[in-house]
Every structure is written in C-alpha cells, then in structure tokens.
N, C-alpha and C positions, 0 to 999 in steps of 0.2 A: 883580816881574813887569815885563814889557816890552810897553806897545802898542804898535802897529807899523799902517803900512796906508800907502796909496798911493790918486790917482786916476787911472785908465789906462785909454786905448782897446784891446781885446784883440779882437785880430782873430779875426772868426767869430762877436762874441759883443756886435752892436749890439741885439737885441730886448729893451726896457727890463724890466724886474723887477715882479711885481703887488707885492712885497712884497721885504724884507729878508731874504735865508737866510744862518742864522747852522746852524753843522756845530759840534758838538763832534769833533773827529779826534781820532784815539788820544793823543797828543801836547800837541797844543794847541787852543785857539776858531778861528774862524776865521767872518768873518761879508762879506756884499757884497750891492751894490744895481746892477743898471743902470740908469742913466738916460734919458729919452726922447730925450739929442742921444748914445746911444753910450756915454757914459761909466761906468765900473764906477770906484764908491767901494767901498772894502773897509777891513777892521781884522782884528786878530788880538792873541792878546792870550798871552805865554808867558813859563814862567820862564828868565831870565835871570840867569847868576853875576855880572853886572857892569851899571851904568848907563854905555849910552853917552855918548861925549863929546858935547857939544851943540855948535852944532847939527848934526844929522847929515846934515842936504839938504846941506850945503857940505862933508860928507867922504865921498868916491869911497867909500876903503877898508872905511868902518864901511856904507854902503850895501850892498855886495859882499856881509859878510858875515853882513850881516842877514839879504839877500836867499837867501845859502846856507844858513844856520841854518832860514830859514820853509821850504824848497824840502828839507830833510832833513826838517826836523820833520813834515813833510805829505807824503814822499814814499808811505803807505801808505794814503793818503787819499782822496775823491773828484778826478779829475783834472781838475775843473775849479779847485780851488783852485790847483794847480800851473802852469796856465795862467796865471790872471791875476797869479800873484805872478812868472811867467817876463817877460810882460809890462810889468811894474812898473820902472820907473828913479827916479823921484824920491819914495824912501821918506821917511815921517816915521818918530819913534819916539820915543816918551819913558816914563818908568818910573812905575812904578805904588809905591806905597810902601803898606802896612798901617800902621794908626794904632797907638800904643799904647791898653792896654786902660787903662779909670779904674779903681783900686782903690777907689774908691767913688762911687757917683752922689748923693752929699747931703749934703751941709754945713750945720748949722744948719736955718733954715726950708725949704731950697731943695731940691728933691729934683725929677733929670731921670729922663724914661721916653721910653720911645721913641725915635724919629728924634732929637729930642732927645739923647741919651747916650752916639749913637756918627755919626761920622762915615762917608757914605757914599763907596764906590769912584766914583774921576771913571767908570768906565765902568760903573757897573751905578745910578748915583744916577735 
C-alpha cells in the first residue's frame, strides 16, 4: 500500500473541522482535517504496484502521478475529496509494507499474545 497526503490551503474551504472525516471511497481511504489558520491536512491510503522513489517532494514527475492516480481513484467519490487533492502540490508518500506472519508465538518458556505477537500498521497503530 501507498500513504500519500499533503497540507494545502483549498480555496472555499477555510471553516476548521469539529473532527477528522475519514471516507472509505469505492477505491480507496481517504481521510482530512481543517484547521483554525485555513489549512486542510489530509491522508489517503491505496494499493499500489510499485514503491515510490524517495523522496518524492523533490520529484515533479512521481508528484504528478500520484496526484492523477488519487484524482482517478476518487473520481466517483465525494467531491470534496477531489478538491483538496486538485489543490494539493507538495505530496508526501511513502509505502506501507505487511509484516510477515510468526509460524509460531512460543519458544520454550516464552509465549506472545496480543499486541505483543504481531506488529501494528504505521497507520491504523
């Protein structure tokens, strides 16, 4: 998977947020906050065939495409998402990776349960 998000002034759309709306869209997550000076922090989270090159603020092209991949994936979506991701220039993005699974939690005395035995997603921990 691919996180992705940006923080952008999107015109028409200073009135700060009571709270964080995250949209499951057909496609993909998609989540944003406005803040009290204007600013909309946003994330989005999708799969992706390939991890981008890093880092991706200092490459134009992999931005562009980012920017068109979220703007396709969300084109049947609510239309404000489409807004603030039109808005957006200076994307971050970095990859989400699944852990492998332990073929066993216990060795000897030691035996993991819980949070303990498996690693949580940077974005859902």
């Amino acid at each position: 998977m691919l996180s992705t998000g940006a923080v952008v002034k999107v015109p028409n759309r200073a009135t700060p947020s009571e709270a964080i709306e995250m949209m499951f869209g057909k496609q993909a997550f998609f989540g944003f906050s406005t803040t009290n000076t204007g600013e909309t922090w946003w994330f989005n989270n999708y799969d992706a065939e390939q991890e981008p090159h890093r880092p991706v603020s200092d490459d134009e092209s992999q931005q562009l495409k980012i920017k068109k991949d979220l703007l396709e994936l969300h084109a049947q979506d609510h239309r404000k998402i489409s807004e603030i991701i039109t808005a957006s220039n200076d994307l971050f993005a970095y990859p989400i990776f699944d852990m492998p699974v332990l073929e066993k939690w216990y060795a000897g005395r030691v035996c993991l349960i819980g949070d303990a035995a498996h690693a949580i997603s940077p974005h859902t921990g």
